[in-house]
C-alpha positions as CSV (number, residue, x, y, z in Angstrom):
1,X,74.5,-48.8,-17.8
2,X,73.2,-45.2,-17.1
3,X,69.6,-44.9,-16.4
4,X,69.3,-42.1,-19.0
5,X,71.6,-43.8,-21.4
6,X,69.5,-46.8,-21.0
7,X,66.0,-44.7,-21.7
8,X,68.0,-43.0,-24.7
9,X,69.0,-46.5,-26.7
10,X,65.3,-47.7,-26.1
11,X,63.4,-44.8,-27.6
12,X,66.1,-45.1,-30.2
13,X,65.0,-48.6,-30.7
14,X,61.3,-48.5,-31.4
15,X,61.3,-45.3,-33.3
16,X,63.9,-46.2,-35.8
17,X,64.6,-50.4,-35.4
18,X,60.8,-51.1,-35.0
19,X,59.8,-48.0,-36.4
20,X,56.6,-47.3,-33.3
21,X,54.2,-44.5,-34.8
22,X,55.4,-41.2,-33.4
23,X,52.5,-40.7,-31.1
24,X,53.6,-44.2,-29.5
25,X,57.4,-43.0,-29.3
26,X,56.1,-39.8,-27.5
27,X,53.9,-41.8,-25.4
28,X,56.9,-44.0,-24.0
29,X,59.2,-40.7,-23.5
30,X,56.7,-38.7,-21.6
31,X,56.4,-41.9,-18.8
32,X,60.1,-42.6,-19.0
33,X,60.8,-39.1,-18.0
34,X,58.9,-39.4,-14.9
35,X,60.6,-42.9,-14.6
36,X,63.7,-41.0,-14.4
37,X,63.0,-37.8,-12.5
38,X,62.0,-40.3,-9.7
39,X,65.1,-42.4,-10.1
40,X,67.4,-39.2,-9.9
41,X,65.5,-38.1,-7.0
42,X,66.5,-41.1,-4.9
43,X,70.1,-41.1,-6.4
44,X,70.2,-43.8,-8.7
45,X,72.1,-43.7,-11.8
46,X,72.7,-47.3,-12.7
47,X,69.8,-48.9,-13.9
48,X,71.3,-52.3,-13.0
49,X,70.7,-50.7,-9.6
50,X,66.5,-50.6,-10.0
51,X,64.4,-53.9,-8.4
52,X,61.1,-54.3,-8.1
53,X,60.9,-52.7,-4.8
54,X,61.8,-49.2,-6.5
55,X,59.4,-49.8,-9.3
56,X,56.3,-50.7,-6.7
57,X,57.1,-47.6,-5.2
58,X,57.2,-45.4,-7.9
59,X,53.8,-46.6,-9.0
60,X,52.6,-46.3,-5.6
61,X,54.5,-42.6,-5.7
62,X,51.6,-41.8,-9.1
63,X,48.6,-43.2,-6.8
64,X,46.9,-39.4,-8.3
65,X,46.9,-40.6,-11.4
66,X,44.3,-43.0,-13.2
67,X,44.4,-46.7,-13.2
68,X,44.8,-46.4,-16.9
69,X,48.0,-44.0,-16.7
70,X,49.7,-46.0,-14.0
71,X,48.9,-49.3,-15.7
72,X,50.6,-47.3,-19.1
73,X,53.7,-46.3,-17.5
74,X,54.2,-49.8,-15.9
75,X,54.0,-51.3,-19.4
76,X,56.4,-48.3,-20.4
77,X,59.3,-49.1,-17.9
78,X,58.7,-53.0,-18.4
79,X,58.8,-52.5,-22.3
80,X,62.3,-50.6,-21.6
81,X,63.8,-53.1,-19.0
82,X,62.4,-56.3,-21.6
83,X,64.3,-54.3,-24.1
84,X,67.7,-54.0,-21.8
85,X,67.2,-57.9,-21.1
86,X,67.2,-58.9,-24.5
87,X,70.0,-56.3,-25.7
88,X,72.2,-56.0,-22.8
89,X,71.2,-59.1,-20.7
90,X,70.6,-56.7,-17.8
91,X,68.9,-58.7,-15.0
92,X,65.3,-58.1,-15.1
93,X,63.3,-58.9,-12.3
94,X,60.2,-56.9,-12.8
95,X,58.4,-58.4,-15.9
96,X,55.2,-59.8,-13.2
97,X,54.2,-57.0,-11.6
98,X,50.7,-55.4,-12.5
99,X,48.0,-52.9,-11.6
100,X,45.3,-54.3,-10.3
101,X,42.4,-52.3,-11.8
102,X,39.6,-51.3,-9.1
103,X,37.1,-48.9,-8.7
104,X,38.2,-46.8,-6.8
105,X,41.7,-44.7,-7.0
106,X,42.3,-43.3,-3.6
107,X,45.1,-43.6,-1.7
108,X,45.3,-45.8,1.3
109,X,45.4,-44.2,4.6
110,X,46.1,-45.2,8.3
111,X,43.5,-44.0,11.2
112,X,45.8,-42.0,14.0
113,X,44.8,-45.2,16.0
114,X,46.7,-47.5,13.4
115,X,49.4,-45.3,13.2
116,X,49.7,-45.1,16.8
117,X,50.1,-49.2,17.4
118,X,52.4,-49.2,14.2
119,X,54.6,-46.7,16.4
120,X,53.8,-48.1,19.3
121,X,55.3,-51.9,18.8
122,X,58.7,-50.6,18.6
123,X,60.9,-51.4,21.7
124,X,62.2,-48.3,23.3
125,X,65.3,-50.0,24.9
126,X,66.9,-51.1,21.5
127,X,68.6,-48.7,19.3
128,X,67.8,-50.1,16.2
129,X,64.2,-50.4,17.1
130,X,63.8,-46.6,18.0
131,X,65.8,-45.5,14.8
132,X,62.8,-47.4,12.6
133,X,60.6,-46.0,14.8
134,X,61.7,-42.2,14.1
135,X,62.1,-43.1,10.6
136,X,58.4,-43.9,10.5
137,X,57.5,-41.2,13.0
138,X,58.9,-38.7,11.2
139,X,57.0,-39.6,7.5
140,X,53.6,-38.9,9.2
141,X,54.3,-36.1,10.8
142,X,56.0,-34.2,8.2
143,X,54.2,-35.7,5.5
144,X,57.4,-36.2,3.7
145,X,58.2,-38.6,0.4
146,X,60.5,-40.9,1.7
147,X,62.8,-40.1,-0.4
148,X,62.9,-37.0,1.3
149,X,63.6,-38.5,4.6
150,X,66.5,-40.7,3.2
151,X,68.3,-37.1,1.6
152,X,67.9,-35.2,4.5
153,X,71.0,-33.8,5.0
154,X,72.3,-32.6,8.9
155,X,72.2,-28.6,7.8
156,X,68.5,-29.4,6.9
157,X,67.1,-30.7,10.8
158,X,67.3,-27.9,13.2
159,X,66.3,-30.0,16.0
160,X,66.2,-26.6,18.2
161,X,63.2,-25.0,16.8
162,X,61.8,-28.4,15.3
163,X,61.5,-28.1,12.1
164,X,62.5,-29.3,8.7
165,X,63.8,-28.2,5.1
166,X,63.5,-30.5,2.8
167,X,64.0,-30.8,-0.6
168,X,61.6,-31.6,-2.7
169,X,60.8,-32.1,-6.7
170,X,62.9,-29.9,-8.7
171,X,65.2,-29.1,-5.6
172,X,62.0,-26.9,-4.2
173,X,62.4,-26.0,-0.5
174,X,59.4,-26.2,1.5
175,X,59.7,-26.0,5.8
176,X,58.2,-28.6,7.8
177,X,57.6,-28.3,11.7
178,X,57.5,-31.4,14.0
179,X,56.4,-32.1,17.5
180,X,58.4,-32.1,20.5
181,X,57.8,-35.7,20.9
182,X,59.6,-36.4,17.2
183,X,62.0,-33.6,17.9
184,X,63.3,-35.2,20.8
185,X,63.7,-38.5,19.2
186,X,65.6,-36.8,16.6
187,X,67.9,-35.1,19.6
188,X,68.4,-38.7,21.0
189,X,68.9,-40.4,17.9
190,X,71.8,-37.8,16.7
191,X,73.4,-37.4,19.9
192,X,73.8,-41.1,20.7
193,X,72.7,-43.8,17.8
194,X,74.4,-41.5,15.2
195,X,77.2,-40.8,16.8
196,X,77.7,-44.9,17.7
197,X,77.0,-46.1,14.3
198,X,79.4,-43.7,12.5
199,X,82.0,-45.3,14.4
200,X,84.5,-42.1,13.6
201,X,83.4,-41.6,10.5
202,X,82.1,-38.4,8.8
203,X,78.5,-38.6,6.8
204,X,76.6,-35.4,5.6
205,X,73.4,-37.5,5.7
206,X,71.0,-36.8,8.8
207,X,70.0,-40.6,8.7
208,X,72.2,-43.9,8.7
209,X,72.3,-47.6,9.6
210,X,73.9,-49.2,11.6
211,X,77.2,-49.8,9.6
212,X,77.1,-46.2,9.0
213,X,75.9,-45.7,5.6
214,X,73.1,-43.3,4.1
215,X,69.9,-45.1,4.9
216,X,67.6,-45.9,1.4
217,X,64.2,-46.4,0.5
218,X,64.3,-50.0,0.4
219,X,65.1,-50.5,3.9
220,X,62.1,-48.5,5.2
221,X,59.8,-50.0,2.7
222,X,60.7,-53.7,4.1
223,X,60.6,-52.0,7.8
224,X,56.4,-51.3,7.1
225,X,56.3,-54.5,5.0
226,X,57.7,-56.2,8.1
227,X,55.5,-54.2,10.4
228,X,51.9,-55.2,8.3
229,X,52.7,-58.5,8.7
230,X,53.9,-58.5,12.4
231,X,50.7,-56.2,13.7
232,X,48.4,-58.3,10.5
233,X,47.4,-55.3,8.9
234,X,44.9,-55.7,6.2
235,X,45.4,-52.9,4.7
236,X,48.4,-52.7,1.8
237,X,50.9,-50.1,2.8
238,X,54.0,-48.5,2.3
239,X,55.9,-45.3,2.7
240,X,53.5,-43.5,1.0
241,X,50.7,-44.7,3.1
242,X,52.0,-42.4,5.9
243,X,52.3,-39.9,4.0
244,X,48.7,-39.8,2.3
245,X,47.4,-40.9,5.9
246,X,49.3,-36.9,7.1
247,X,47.5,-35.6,4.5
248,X,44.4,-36.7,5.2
249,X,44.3,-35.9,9.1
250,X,45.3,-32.3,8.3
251,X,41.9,-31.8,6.1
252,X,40.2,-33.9,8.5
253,X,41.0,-30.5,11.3
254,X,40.1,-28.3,8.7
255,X,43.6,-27.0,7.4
256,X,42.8,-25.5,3.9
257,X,43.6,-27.2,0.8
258,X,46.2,-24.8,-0.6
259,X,48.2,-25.5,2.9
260,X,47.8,-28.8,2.7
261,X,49.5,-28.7,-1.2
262,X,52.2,-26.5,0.5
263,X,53.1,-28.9,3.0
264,X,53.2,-32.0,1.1
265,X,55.2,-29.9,-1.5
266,X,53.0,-30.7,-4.4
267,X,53.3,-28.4,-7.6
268,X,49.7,-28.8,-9.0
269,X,46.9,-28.2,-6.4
270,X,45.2,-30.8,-8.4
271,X,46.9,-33.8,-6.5
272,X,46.3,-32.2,-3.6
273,X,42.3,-32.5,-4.2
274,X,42.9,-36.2,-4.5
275,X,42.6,-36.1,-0.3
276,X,39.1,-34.4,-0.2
277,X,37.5,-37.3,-2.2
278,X,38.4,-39.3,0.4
279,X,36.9,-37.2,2.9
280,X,33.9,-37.4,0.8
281,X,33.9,-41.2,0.4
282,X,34.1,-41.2,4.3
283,X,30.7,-38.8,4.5
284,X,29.2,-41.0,1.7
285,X,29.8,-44.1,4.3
286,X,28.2,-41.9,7.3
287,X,25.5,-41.0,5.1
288,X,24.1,-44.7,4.5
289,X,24.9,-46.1,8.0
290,X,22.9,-43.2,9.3
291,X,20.7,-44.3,6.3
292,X,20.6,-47.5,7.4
293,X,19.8,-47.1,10.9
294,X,17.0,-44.8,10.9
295,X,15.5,-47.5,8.5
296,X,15.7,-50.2,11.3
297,X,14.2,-47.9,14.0
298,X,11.3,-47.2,11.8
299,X,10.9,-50.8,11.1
300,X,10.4,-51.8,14.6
């Protein structure tokens, strides 16, 4: 069934079958339309075709919003795809997951330090290893949704003056620019994995596996999964995580918040400020260590 078929015969549902208060109905549509911007933005029209994976990253996509919202649009989409169970007997697989309420609402974040041993425990002398690599590579330092990285198409990599357009939310074009070190993987990657894994074939897509197909969001969400575990990385992370971790090194050398908001391709500046409350959390910390100390020297 079509996503937005699916989203139309459940709004249907409770406003006429179970007869929801308006206010309740609207509620629901307002988080199933972000539901389904997000699904159209990484190509999925079937919602047979949505698994928890998707889901945890579209929540993790809405980290700027409040606990509450996020927990409300998870009990939207669970409500709809409870609905589709029942009705349809479409295979729902996400009914247990939850938001874990906490205090505090920032994103997570990697140190360049933890970036750098993520990066640096990929082999160099196996292809598939320095294809996840660049896929990784190329998140933090473009700061790009992941989605992003998956629709890149080849017009959109111009490897010779290293940089990036990508397409963002709402087909908004926003250029990137990259390293040399990242521009040459991306050089080595298309002139030899590329070439070996399309085996002849022809793809408009900049990035594919090794059987030659367009290379999706799930696949580089279990790559980090994989990664925490291999390196034991305490922290929870995902796609995002590199991208909020860009993000947050920018402000950290002082490039101004509006930049910041272009490069991550945000439409409300207001997301954008998300970052700096993380920079002040991090000054809050200095604060009382300093705090602390200076109470220990007077002490002795």
């Amino acid at each position: 069934m079509q996503v937005i078929q699916a989203i139309e015969n459940y709004l249907y549902h409770i406003q006429v079958i179970e007869q929801k208060p308006l206010s309740t109905v609207k509620s629901y549509e307002n988080d199933l339309k972000k539901y389904l911007q997000y699904l159209q933005e990484i190509n999925i029209s079937d919602i047979e075709d949505v698994d928890s994976l998707i889901l945890m990253d579209f929540i993790i996509s809405c980290n700027h919003l409040a606990k509450s919202s996020q927990a409300h649009l998870l009990t939207s989409i669970k409500n709809l795809h409870n609905y589709l169970f029942i009705n349809y007997n479409i295979n729902n697989e996400i009914c247990n997951l939850s938001i874990k309420q906490s205090k505090s609402n920032l994103p997570t974040f990697l140190s360049f330090d933890e970036v750098q041993l993520i990066l640096n425990s990929f082999a160099e002398n196996d292809d598939k290893s320095r294809f996840e690599r660049l896929l990784i590579q190329l998140i933090f330092v473009s700061g790009a949704r992941v989605s992003e990285v998956c629709n890149l198409n080849i017009k959109q990599v111009n490897i010779t003056h290293r940089l990036l357009r990508i397409a963002g939310k709402g087909n908004k074009e926003r250029i990137v620019l990259i390293d040399n070190d990242t521009a040459d993987r991306l050089e080595y990657y298309y002139s030899n994995i590329r070439k070996k894994w399309l085996k002849g074939k022809e793809s408009n897509f900049f990035f594919i596996n090794n059987r030659g197909n367009r290379v999706n969001r799930q696949y580089i969400f279990h790559l980090i999964k994989k990664k925490q575990t291999e390196l034991n990385i305490k922290k929870e992370i995902s796609p995002h995580t590199f991208r909020h971790s860009f993000a947050t090194h920018l402000l950290e050398r002082d490039v101004d918040l509006r930049s910041v908001q272009e490069l991550l391709g945000h439409s409300d500046i207001s997301t954008t400020q998300t970052y700096t409350h993380i920079q002040n959390k991090q000054l809050q910390e200095a604060y009382s260590k300093l705090k602390r100390a200076s109470k220990e020297i007077e002490d002795e």
